[in-house]
VOVO-927579 format. One record per atom (N, C-alpha, C, O): residue number from 1; atom name; y, z, x. Coordinates in nm, 2 decimals, decimal comma. Example, Ala and Ser with C-alpha at 12.3 -4.5 7.8 and 13.67 -1.06 7.14 Angstrom:
nr; atom; north; up; east
1; N; -0,57; 0,78; 1,32
1; CA; -0,45; 0,78; 1,23
1; C; -0,33; 0,78; 1,32
1; O; -0,33; 0,85; 1,42
2; N; -0,22; 0,71; 1,28
2; CA; -0,11; 0,71; 1,37
2; C; 0,00; 0,79; 1,29
2; O; 0,11; 0,80; 1,34
% end
This chain:
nr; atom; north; up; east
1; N; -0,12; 0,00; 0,08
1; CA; 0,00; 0,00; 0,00
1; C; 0,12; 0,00; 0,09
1; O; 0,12; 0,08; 0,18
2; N; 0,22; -0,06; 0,08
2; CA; 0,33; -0,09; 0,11
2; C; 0,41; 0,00; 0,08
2; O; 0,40; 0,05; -0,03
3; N; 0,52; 0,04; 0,17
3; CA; 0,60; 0,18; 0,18
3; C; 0,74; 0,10; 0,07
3; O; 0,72; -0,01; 0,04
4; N; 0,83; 0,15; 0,03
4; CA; 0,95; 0,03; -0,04
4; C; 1,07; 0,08; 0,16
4; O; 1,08; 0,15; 0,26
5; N; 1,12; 0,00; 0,11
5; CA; 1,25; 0,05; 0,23
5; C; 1,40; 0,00; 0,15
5; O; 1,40; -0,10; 0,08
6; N; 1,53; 0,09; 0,20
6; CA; 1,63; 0,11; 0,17
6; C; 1,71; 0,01; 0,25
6; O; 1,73; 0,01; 0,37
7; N; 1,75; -0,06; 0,18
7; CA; 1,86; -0,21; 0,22
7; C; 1,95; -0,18; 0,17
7; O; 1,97; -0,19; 0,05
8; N; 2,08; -0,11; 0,30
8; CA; 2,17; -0,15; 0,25
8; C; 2,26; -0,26; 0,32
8; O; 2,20; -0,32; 0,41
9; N; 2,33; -0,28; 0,31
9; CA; 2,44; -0,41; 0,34
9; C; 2,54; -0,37; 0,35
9; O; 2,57; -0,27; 0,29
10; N; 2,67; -0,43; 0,46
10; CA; 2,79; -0,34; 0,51
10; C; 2,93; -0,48; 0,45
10; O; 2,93; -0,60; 0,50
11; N; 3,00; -0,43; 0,37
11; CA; 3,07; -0,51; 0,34
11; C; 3,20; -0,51; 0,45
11; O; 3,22; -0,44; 0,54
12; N; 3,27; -0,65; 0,39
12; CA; 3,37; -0,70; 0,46
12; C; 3,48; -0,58; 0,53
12; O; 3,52; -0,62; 0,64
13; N; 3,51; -0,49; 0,51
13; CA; 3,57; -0,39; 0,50
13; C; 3,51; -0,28; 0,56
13; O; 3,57; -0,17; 0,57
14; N; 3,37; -0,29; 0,62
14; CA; 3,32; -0,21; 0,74
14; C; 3,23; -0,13; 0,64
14; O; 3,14; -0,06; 0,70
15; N; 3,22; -0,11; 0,50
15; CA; 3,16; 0,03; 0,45
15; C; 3,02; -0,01; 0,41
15; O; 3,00; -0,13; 0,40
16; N; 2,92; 0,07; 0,38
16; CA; 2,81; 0,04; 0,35
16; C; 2,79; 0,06; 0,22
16; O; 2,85; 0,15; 0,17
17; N; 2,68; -0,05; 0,13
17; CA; 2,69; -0,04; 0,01
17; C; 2,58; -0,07; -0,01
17; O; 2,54; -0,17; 0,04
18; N; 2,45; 0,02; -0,11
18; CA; 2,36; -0,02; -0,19
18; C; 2,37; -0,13; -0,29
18; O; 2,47; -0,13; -0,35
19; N; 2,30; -0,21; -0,31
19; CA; 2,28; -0,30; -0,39
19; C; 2,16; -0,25; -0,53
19; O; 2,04; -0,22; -0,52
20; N; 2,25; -0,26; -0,65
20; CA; 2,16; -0,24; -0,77
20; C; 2,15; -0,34; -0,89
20; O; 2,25; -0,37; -0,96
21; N; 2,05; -0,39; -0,91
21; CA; 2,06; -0,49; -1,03
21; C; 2,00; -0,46; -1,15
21; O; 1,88; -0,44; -1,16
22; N; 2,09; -0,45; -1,28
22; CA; 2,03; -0,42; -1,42
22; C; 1,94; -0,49; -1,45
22; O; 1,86; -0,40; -1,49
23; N; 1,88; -0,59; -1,46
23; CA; 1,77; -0,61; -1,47
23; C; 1,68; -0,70; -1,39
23; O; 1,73; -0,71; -1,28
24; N; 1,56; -0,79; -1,40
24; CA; 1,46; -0,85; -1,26
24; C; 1,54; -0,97; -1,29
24; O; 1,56; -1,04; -1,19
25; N; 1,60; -1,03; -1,43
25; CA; 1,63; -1,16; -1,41
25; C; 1,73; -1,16; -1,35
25; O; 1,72; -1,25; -1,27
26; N; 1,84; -1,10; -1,33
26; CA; 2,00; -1,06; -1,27
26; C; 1,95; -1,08; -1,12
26; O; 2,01; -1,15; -1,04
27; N; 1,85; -1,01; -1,09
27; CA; 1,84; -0,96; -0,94
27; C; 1,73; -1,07; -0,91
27; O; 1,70; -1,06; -0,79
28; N; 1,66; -1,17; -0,97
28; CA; 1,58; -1,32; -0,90
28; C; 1,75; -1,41; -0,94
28; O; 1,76; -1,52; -0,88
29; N; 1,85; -1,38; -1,01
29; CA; 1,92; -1,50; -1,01
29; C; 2,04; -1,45; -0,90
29; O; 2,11; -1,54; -0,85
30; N; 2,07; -1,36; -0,88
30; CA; 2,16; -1,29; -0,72
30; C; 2,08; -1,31; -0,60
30; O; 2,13; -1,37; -0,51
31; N; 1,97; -1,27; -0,61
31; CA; 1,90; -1,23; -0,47
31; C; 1,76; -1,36; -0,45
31; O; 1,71; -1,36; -0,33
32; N; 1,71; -1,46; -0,56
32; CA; 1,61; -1,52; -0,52
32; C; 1,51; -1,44; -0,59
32; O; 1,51; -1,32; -0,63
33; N; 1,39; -1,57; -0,57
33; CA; 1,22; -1,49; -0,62
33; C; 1,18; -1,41; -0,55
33; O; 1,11; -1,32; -0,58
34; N; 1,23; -1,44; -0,41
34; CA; 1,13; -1,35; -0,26
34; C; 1,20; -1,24; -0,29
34; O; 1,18; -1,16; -0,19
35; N; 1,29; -1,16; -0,40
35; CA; 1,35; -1,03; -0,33
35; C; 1,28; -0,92; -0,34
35; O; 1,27; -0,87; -0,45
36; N; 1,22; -0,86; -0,24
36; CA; 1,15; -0,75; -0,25
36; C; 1,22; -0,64; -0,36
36; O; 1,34; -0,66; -0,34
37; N; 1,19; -0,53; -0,47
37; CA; 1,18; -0,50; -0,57
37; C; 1,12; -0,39; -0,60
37; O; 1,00; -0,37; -0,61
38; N; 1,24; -0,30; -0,63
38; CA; 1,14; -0,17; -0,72
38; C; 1,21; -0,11; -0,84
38; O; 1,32; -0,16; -0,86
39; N; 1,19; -0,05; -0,90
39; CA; 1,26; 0,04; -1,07
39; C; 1,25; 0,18; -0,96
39; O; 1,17; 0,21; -0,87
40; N; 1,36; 0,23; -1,02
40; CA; 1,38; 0,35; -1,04
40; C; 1,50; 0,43; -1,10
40; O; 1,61; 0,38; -1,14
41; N; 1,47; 0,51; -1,11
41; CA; 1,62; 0,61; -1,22
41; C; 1,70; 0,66; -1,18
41; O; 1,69; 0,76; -1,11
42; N; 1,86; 0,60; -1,21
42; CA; 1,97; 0,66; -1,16
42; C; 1,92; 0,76; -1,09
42; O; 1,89; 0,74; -0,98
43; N; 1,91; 0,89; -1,16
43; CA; 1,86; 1,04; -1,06
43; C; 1,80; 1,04; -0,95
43; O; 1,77; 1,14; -0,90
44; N; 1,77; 0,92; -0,90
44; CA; 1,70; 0,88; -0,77
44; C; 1,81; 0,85; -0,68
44; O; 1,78; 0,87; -0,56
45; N; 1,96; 0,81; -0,71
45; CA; 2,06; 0,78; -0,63
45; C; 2,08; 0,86; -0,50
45; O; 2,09; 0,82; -0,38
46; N; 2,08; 0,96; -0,55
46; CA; 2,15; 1,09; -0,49
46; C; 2,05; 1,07; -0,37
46; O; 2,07; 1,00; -0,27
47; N; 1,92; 1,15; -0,41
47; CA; 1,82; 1,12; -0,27
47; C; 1,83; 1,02; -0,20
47; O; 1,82; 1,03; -0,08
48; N; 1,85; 0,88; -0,26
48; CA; 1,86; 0,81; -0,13
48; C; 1,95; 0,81; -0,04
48; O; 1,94; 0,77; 0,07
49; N; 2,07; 0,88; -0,11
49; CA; 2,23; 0,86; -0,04
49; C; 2,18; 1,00; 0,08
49; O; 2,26; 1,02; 0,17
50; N; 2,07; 1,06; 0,06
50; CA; 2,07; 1,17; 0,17
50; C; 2,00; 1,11; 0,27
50; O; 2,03; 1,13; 0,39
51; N; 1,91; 1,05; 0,24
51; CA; 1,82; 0,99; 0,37
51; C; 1,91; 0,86; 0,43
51; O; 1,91; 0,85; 0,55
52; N; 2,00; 0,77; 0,34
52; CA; 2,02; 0,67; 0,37
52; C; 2,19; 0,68; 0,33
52; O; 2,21; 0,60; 0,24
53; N; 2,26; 0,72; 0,35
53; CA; 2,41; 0,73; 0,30
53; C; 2,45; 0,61; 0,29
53; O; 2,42; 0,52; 0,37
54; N; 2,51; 0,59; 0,20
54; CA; 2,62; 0,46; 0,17
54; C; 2,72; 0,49; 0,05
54; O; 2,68; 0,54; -0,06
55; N; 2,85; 0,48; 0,07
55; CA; 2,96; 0,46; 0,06
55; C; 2,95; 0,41; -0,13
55; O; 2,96; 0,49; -0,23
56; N; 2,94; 0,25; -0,12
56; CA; 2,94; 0,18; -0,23
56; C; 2,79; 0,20; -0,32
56; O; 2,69; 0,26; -0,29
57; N; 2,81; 0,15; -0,38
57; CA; 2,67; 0,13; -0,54
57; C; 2,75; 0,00; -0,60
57; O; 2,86; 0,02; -0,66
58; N; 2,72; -0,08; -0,59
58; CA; 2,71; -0,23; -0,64
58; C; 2,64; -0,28; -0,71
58; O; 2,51; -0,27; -0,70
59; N; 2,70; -0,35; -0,81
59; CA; 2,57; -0,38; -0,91
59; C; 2,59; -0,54; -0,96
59; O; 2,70; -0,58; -1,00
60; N; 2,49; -0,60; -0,94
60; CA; 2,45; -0,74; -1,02
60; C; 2,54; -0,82; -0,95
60; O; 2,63; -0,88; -1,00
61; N; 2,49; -0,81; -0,76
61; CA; 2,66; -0,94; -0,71
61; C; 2,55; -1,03; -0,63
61; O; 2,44; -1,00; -0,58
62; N; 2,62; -1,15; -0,63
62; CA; 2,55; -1,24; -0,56
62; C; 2,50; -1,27; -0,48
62; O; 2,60; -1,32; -0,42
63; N; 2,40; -1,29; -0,42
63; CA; 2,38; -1,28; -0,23
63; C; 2,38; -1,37; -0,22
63; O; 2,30; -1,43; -0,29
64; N; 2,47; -1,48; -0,13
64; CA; 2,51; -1,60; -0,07
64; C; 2,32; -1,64; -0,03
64; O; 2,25; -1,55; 0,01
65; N; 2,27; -1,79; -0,06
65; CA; 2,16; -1,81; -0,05
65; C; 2,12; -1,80; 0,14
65; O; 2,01; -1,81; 0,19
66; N; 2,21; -1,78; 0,20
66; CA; 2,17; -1,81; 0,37
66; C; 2,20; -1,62; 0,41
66; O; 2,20; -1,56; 0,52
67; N; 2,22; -1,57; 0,32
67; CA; 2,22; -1,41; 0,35
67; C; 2,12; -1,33; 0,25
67; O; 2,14; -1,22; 0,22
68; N; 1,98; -1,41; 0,21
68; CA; 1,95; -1,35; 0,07
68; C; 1,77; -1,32; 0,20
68; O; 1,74; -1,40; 0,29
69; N; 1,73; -1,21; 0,16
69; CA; 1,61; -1,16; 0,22
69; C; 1,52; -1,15; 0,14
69; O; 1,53; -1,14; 0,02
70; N; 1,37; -1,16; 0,25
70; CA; 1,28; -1,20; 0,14
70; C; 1,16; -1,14; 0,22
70; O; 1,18; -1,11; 0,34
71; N; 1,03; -1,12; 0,15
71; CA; 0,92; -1,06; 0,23
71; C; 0,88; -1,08; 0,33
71; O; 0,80; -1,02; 0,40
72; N; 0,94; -1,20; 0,34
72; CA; 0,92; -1,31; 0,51
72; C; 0,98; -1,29; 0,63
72; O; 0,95; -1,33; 0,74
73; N; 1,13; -1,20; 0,55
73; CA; 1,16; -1,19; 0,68
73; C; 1,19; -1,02; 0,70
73; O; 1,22; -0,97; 0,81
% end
């Protein structure tokens, strides 16, 4: 089984920002089919922001196709 891992991304502006998408079609038509993927509940925010701190929480933005990550790479 496969561990999930915390992607975040450092915007123009130097700060780091989680990426979240409301639903799987939002997040295959922002990020592509390959985007690795998991559900979880707001209440999960917080923990990640301790292991993994970031700044922003972003939601439903588009990943330019030449910056979009996939299980390949």
């Amino acid at each position: 089984m496969e561990q999930a891992v915390v992607d975040l991304r450092t915007t123009r502006d130097g700060r780091s920002a989680l990426l979240a998408y409301s639903a799987l079609d939002r997040l295959h038509t922002c990020c592509g089919d390959d985007q690795p993927w998991m559900v979880l509940p707001t209440t999960a925010l917080s923990k990640i922001n301790e292991s993994h701190p970031f700044d922003l929480l972003l939601m439903d933005v588009m990943i330019p196709q030449h910056e979009r990550r996939s299980v390949h790479t």
